[in-house]
Every structure is written in structure tokens, then in C-alpha cells.
C-alpha positions as CSV (number, residue, x, y, z in Angstrom):
1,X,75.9,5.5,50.9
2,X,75.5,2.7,48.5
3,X,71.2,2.6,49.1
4,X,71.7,6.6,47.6
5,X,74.2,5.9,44.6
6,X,71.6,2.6,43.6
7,X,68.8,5.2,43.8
8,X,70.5,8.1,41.5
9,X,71.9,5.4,38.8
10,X,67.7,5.1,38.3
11,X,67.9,1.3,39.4
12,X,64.7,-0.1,41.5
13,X,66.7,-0.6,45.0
14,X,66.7,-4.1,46.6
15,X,67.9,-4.6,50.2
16,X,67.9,-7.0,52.8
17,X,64.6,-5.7,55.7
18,X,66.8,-3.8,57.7
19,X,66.1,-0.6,59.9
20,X,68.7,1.9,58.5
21,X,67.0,1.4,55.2
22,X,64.0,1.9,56.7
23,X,65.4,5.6,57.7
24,X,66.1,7.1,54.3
25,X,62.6,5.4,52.5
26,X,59.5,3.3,52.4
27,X,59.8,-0.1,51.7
28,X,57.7,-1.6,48.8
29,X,57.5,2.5,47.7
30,X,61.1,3.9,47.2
31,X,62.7,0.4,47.7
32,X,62.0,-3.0,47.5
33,X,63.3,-5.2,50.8
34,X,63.5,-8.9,51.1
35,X,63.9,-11.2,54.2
36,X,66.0,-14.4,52.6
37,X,67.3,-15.6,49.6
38,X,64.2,-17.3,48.2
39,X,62.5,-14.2,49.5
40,X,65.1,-12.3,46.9
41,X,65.1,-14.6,44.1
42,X,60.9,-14.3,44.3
43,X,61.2,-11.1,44.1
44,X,63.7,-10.3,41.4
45,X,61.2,-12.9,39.1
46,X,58.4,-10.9,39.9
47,X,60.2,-7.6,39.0
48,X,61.8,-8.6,35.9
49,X,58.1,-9.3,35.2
50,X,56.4,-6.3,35.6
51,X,58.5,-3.4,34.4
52,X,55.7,-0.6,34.7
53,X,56.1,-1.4,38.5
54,X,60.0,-2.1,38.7
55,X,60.2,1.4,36.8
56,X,57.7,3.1,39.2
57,X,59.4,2.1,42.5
58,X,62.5,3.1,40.8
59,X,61.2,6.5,39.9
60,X,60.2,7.3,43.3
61,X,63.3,6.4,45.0
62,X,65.1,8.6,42.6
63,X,62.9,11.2,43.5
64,X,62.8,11.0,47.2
65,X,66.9,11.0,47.1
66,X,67.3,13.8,44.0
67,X,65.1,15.7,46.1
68,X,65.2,14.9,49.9
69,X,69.1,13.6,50.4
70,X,71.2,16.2,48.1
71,X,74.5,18.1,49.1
72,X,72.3,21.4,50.0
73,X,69.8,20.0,52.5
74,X,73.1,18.0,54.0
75,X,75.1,20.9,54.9
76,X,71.6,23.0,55.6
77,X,70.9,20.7,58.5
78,X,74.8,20.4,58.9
79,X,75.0,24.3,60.1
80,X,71.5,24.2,62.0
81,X,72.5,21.7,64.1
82,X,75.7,24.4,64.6
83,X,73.5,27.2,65.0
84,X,75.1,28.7,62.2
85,X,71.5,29.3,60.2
């Protein structure tokens, strides 16, 4: 849950390459992922670097969780999957 709260605070997420990430959003578009520490440490430089980019990969995580991961579309698939709706 942590990869949703980073998203909706507005921060550009970082995460060790991992496949659950890889479930909920694109890497290197809704979230930046990194393979080691130096991989990490490059990273963070080059981000602290180039805001315009930071701020647009944070943007579209935002986006893809405001809009694709809220409360409604949980409990809609919730009561499909019930055969409720």
C-alpha cells in the first residue's frame, strides 16, 4: 500500500525493480525503479537534477492511482467478482 500513499502525497515513486510494482504501473512512466544502491544514488542525482521530469513522472503516477486504484473501482471489482453487479 505504501507504492499508492507515495503516489497520492504527489512524490515521484522510487522502488527497488520488482514485479508487484510492475502490476499497479509503468516503470520509468508512473515510477522510477532501480536495481542497486549505486543504481539508486544515480538516480536520485539525476532527478534532483531535472525537476520538469521528476514532476512529470510524479504527475502521472498520481494520476494513474487518483484515477485507476480509488475506493469505488476497489469495491466495483470487489462485488463483480461476487456477482453482486
Amino acid at each position: 500500500g505504501r507504492i499508492f500513499e507515495a503516489t497520492l502525497c504527489g512524490a515521484m515513486l522510487m522502488d527497488a525493480d520488482n514485479d508487484q510494482t510492475k502490476k499497479w504501473f509503468n516503470p520509468g512512466e508512473h515510477y522510477i525503479s532501480f536495481t542497486s544502491e549505486e543504481d539508486l544514488v544515480m538516480k536520485v542525482k539525476y532527478y534532483l537534477n531535472n525537476e520538469a521530469e521528476r514532476n512529470a513522472i510524479a504527475q502521472a503516477g498520481w494520476l494513474k492511482t487518483s484515477t485507476s486504484y480509488t475506493s469505488r473501482n476497489f469495491w466495483r471489482t470487489v462485488l463483480r467478482k461476487a456477482g453482486v453487479c
